[in-house]
C-alpha positions as CSV (number, residue, x, y, z in Angstrom):
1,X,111.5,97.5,84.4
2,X,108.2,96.3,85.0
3,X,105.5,98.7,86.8
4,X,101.8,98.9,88.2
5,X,99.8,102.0,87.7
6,X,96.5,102.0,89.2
7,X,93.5,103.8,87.8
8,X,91.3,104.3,91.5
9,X,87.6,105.7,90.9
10,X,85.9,106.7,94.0
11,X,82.6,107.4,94.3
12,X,80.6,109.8,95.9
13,X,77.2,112.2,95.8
14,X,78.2,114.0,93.4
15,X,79.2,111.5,91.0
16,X,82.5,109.4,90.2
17,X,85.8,110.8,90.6
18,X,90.0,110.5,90.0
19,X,92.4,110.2,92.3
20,X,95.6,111.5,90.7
21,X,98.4,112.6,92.6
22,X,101.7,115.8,91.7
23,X,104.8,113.2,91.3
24,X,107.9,113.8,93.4
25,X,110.4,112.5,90.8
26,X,111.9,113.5,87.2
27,X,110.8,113.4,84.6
28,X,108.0,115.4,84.7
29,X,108.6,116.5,88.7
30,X,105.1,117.9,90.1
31,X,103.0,117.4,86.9
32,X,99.6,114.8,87.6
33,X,100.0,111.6,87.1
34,X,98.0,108.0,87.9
35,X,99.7,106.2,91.4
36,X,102.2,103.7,90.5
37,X,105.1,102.2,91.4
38,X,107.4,99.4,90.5
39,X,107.1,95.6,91.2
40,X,109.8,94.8,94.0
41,X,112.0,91.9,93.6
42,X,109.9,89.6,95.5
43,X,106.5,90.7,94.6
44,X,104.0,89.4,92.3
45,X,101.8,91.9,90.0
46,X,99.1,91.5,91.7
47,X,100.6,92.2,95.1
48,X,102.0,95.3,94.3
49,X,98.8,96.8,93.1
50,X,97.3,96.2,95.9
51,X,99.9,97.7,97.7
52,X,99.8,100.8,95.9
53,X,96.0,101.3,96.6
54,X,96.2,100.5,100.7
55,X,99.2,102.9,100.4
56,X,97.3,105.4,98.7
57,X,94.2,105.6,100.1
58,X,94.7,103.4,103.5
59,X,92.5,100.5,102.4
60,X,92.8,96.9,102.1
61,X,89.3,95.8,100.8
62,X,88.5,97.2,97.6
63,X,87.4,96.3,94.3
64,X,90.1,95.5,92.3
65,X,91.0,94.4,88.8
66,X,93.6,94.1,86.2
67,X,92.9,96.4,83.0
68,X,95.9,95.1,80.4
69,X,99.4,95.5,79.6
70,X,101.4,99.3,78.4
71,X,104.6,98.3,76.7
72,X,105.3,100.9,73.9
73,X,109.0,101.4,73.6
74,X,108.9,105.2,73.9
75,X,105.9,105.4,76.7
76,X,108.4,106.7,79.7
77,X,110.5,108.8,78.2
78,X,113.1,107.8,81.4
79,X,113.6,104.3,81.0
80,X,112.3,101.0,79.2
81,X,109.5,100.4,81.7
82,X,106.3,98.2,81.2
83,X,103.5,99.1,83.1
84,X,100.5,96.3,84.2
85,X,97.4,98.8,84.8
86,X,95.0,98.2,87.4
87,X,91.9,99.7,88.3
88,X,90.1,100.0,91.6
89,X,86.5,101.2,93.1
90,X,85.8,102.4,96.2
91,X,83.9,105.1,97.8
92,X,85.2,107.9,98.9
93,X,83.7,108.3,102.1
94,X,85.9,105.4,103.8
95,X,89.2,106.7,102.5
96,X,91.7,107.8,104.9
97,X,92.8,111.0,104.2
98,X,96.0,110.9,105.4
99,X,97.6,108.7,102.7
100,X,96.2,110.8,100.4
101,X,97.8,114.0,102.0
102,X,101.0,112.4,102.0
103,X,100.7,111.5,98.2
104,X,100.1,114.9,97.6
105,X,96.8,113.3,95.3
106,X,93.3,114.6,95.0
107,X,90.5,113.4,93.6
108,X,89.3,115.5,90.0
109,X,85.3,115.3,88.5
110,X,85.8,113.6,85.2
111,X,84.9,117.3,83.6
112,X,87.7,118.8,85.4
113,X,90.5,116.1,85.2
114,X,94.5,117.3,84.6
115,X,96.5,116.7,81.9
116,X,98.1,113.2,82.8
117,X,101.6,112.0,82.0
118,X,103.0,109.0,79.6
119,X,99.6,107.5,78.8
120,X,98.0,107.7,81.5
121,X,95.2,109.3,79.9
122,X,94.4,106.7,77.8
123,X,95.1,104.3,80.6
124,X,91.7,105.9,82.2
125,X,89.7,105.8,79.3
126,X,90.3,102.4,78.9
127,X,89.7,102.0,82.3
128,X,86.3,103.7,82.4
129,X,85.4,102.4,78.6
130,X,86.3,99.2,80.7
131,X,83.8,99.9,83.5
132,X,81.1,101.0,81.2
133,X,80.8,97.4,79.6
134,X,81.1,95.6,82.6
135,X,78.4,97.0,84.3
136,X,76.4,95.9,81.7
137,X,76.2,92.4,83.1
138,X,77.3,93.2,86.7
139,X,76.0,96.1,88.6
140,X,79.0,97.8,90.2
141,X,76.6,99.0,93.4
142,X,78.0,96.7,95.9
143,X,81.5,98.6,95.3
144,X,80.3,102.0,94.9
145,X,77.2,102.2,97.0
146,X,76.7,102.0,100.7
147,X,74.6,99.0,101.8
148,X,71.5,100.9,102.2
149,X,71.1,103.4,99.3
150,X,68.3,105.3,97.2
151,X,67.8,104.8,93.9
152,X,68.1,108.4,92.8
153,X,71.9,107.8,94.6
154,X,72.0,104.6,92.1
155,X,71.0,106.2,89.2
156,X,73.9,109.1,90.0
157,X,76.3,106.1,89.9
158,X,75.2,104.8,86.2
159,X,75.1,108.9,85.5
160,X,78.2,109.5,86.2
161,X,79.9,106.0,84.6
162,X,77.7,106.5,81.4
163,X,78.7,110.2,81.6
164,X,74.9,111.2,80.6
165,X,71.8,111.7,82.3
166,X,69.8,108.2,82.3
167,X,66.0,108.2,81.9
168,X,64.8,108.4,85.4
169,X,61.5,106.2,84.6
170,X,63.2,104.0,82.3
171,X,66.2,103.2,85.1
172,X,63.7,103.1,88.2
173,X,61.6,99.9,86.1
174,X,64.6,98.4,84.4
175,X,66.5,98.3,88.1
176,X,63.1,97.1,89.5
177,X,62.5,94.4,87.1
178,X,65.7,92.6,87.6
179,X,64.4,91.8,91.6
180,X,68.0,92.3,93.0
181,X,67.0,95.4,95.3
182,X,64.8,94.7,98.6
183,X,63.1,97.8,99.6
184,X,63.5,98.3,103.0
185,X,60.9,100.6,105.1
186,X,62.8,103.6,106.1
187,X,63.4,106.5,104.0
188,X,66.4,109.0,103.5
189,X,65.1,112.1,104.6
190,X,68.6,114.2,103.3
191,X,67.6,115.4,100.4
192,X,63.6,116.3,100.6
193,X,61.1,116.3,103.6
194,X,59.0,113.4,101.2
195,X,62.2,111.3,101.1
196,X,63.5,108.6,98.9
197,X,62.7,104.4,100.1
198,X,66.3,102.7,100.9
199,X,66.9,99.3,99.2
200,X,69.7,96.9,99.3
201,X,71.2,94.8,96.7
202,X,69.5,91.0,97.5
203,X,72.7,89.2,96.5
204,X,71.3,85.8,96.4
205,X,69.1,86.8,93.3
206,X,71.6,88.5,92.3
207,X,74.4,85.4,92.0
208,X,71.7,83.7,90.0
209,X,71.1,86.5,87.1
210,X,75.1,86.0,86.7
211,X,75.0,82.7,86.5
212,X,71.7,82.9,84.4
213,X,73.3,85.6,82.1
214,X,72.3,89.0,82.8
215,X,72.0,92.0,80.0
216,X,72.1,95.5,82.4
217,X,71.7,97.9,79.1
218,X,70.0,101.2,79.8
C-alpha cells in the first residue's frame, strides 16, 4: 500500500511548531502520530497530500513539497505500506480550527514534541534538517511571515528553524545587505512604545538573487 504522511510546520510568535494529531485506528490507537493517509485509487501522490493538508487544517494555498520515499519492510508494523512524505509551511494564524478539532491534532513547540509512531520522528528531522538547508538559498519568509513583518519577527523564524539564538547584529546587516526587504514607514507598536519598522519582502530582487545564486548562511 502506498501512503502520504505530511510533516505541516506552522508558524507563529513564538516560534515554529508541529501539528500532530491522537490516531483513531490500530495499531497504536490514540498514540501521536504525523497526518497521513493512503493514495485512493484514482489519485496521484501529489494530489493526495494536498488533500491531507486542506483536510487538516482547512487550507488550499500552502507551501508544499515532497521530502523522499519510507519503504523499510518492517516500518508499519500492520501492513507492507510505503509512505511518500511531504512537508508543508504555513502560519498558524490562517488555520481553521475546526479541521484541526475534528483531527483531534495540536500543534507541539519543537522542545515539547510527543513521542511519534513508525518513523515519523525521523520523518521530521529530515523534514526540518531539510528546511534548515533550504533556507540557505531561499528565505522561507513569504510562507511563514505575514506580508508586512518586523525583523525581530524574522529573526524568530531563522531562531526557531536553526533552533538557536541568531546574532541579532549579524542577522539585521546580513538580511539588509541582500536588498530583498523594503522598509515601509509605519511601525509595529505591539511589542514596545519605540516600535519596530515593518518591511516587506521586494520579490523582484528577490527572483534575481535566485537566479544569480544566493548563499543565506548565518
Amino acid at each position: 500500500m502506498v501512503a502520504v504522511d505530511c510533516v505541516i510546520f506552522g508558524f507563529d510568535p513564538t516560534g515554529i511548531k508541529l501539528l500532530v494529531f491522537q490516531r483513531k485506528v490500530q495499531p497504536f490507537f490514540g498514540h501521536w502520530s504525523l497526518i497521513g493517509s493512503f493514495v485512493q485509487p484514482k489519485e496521484d501522490v501529489r494530489t493526495a497530500a494536498i488533500r491531507i493538508v486542506e483536510e487538516s487544517t482547512g487550507l488550499t494555498d500552502v507551501y508544499l513539497e515532497e521530502l523522499g520515499c519510507y519503504g523499510q519492510v518492517d516500518r508499519d508494523p500492520g501492513a507492507r505500506v510505503v509512505s511518500i512524505v511531504h512537508y508543508a509551511l504555513l502560519r498558524i494564524d490562517e488555520y481553521k480550527l475546526s479541521p484541526v478539532e475534528d483531527y483531534q491534532a495540536r500543534w507541539f513547540d519543537f522542545e515539547d514534541l510527543p513521542d511519534l509512531i513508525f518513523d515519523h520522528q525521523k520523518m521530521v528531522k529530515d523534514a526540518m534538517n531539510k528546511l534548515r538547508k533550504k533556507s540557505r538559498y531561499r528565505p522561507i519568509g513569504f510562507e511563514l511571515l505575514p506580508a508586512q513583518f518586523t525583523i525581530p519577527q524574522l529573526k524568530k523564524l531563522y531562531d526557531a528553524i536553526y533552533q538557536k539564538e541568531l546574532d541579532r547584529r549579524n542577522f539585521r546587516k546580513k538580511i539588509l545587505s541582500m536588498k530583498i526587504l523594503n522598509k515601509l514607514n509605519i511601525k509595529d507598536r505591539s511589542s514596545s512604545k519605540k516600535g519596530a519598522y515593518l518591511y516587506e519582502f521586494n520579490k523582484e530582487n528577490y527572483e534575481q538573487l535566485l537566479q544569480e545564486g544566493i548563499d543565506f548562511k548565518l
